[in-house]
N, C-alpha and C positions, 0 to 999 in steps of 0.2 A: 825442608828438612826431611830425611831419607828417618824414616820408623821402621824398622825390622820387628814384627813380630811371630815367634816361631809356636807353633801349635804343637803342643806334646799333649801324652794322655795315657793314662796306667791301662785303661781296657781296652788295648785293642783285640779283637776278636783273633784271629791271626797268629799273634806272638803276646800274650800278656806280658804289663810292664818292660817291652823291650827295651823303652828308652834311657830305663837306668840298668840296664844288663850291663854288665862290665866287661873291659878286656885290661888285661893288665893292671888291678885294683880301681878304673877310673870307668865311671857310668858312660854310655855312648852320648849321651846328652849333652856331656861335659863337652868331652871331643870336638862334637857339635857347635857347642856355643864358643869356644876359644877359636874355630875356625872362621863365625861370623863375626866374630868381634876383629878379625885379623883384617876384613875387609874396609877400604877405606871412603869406602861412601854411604856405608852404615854410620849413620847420626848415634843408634841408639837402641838399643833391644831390648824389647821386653820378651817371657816366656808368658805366651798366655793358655792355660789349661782350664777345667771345670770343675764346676763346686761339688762336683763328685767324691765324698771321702776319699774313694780311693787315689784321687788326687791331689792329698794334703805328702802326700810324699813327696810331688813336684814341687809345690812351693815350698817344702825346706831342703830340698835339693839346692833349688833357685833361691834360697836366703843364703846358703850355706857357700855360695859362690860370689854372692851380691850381684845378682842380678834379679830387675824387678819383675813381679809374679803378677799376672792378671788373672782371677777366675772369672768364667762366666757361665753360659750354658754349655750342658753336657754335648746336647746332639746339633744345634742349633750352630754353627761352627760361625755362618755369615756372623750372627749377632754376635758371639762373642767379638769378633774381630772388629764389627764397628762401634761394639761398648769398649773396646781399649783403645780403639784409635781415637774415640769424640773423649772419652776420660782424660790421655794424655793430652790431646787436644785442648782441652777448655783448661788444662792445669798451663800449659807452657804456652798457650795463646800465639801459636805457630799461625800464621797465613796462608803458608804453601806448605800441607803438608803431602808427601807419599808416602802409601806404605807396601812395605816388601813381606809378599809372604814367602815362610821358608815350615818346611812340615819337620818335625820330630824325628822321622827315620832318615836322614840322610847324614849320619854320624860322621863322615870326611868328606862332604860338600869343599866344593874346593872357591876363598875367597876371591880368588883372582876372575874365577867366572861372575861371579855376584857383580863385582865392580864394572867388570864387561856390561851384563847386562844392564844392571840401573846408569849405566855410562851411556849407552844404547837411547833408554828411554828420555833422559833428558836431552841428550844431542834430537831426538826426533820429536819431541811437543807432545808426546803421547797421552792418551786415558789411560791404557795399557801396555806395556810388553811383558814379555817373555823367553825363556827358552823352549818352551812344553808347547804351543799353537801346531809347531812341526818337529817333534824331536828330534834332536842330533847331538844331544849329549846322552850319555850315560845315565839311567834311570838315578835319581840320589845328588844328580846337579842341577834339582828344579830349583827355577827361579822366579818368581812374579811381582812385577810392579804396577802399583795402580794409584791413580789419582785419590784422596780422599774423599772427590767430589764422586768420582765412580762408584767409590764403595757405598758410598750414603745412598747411592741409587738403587744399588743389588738389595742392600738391606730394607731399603722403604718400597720396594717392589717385588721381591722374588716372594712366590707362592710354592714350588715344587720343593716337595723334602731335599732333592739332589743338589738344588741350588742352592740351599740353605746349610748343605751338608759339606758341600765343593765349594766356598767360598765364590770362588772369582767365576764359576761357571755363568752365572746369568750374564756377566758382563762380556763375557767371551760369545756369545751365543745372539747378544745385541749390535747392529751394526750403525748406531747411533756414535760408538765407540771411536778412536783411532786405537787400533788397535795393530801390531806389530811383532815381527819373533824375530829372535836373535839363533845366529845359525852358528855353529861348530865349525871349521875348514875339513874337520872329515867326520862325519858319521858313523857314534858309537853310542847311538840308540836303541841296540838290539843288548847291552851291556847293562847290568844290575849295580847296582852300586849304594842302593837303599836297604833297611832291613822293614819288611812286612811276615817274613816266614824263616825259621829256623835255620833254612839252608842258608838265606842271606845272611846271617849269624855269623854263621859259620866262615864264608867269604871274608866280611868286613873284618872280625876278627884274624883270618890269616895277614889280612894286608895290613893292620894295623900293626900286627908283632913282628912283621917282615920291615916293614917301614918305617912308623913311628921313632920310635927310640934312637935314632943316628940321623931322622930328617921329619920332626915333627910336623912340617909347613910341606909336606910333599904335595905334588897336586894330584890331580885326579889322571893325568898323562902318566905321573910317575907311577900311578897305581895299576894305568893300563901296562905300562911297559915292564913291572914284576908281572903281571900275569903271563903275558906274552911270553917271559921267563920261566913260568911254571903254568903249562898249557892245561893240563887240570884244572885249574879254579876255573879255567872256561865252563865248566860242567858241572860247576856246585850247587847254582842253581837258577840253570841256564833251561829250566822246565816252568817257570814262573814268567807269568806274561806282565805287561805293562798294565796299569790304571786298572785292575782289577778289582780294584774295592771302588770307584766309578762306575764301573761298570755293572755291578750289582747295584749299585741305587738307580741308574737309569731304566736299568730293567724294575726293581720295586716299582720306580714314578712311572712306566706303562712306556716311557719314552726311546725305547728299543726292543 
């Protein structure tokens, strides 16, 4: 059984509450979660956030759409994720479970890639794959799969804040793993397509008003090929580097 669990959270340092910023009356979350639920190898998604007050706004976001709300730890990101998967776990008494992680800011994730990828990871016998090990999509079409037997391992092992903070990172960083990345046919990894910073705001909301409304299921191609249209949005916020909040916990844990 394929688990999609998606991690949102009202504080991010960066953009507060981006994830229910709105474009067109409708929370980016939303957007978000109708696009994972479009794909067809997702079992099943829960939104899981933190018992942070300022997080009771996700789970009545996430009631108000019916889909299930996990809280757990605020910073601790590994543990929340392996308290919802051993929770849903011992409730549904799955045997083979995997779970997919997808993160909060990537409001038009495109479903046709998720399937790709968890389609990927079952044809190859994997602990893990990927899009992100080598990027070649568009920052906002991350996608990760992992065994629950892997995750049980990061959580009952990982010491460093960043591992703990980055979920999948210990398991990526262990070569005990199989571990695997799924490639793009052309590379548009130098391409934003997440919101972290206002300028991405600004982006995802042009493609969403240029797009949505006459092709709601557009993909992440169609969304390159308006820009390519309108050469400007190359430059909205094309000053913003990749895995930037990574890369400040690695430098915090001393490990860069």
């Amino acid at each position: 059984m394929n688990l999609a669990i998606l991690q949102a959270r009202m504080g991010s340092t960066r953009l507060p509450g981006k994830v229910l910023m709105t474009v067109a009356g409708k929370p980016l979350l939303q957007y978000e979660c109708e696009r994972v639920l479009q794909a067809k190898k997702i079992d099943k998604l829960v939104i899981a956030t933190s018992t942070d007050p300022l997080d009771d706004a996700i789970e009545t976001f996430a009631n108000a759409i019916q889909i299930d709300c996990f809280r757990g730890s605020p910073d601790d990101v590994l543990s929340r994720y392996y308290d919802c998967a051993q929770a849903f776990n011992l409730q549904s008494s799955i045997n083979d479970l995997n779970i997919i992680r997808i993160t909060g800011d990537c409001p038009i994730i495109d479903p046709a890639v998720i399937d790709e990828v968890i389609g990927f990871f079952e044809k190859n016998d994997c602990d893990y794959s990927s899009n992100t090990l080598v990027p070649t999509y568009p920052d906002g079409m991350d996608i990760e799969i992992c065994t629950f037997e892997a995750l049980s391992q990061a959580y009952h092992t990982a010491t460093y804040k960043s591992d703990r903070e980055h979920v999948t990172l210990w398991i990526k960083n262990h070569d005990a793993f199989k571990k695997l990345n799924y490639t793009a046919r052309t590379d548009f990894s130098h391409l934003r397509m997440t919101v972290d910073e206002d300028h991405d705001f600004q982006l995802i909301q042009s493609i969403l008003d240029a797009l949505y409304h006459d092709q709601p299921n557009f993909s992440y191609l169609d969304a390159i090929a308006w820009m390519t249209k309108n050469p400007q949005s190359f430059f909205i916020n094309s000053s913003i580097h990749r895995d930037e909040g990574l890369a400040k916990s690695l430098k915090e844990d001393g490990r860069i």
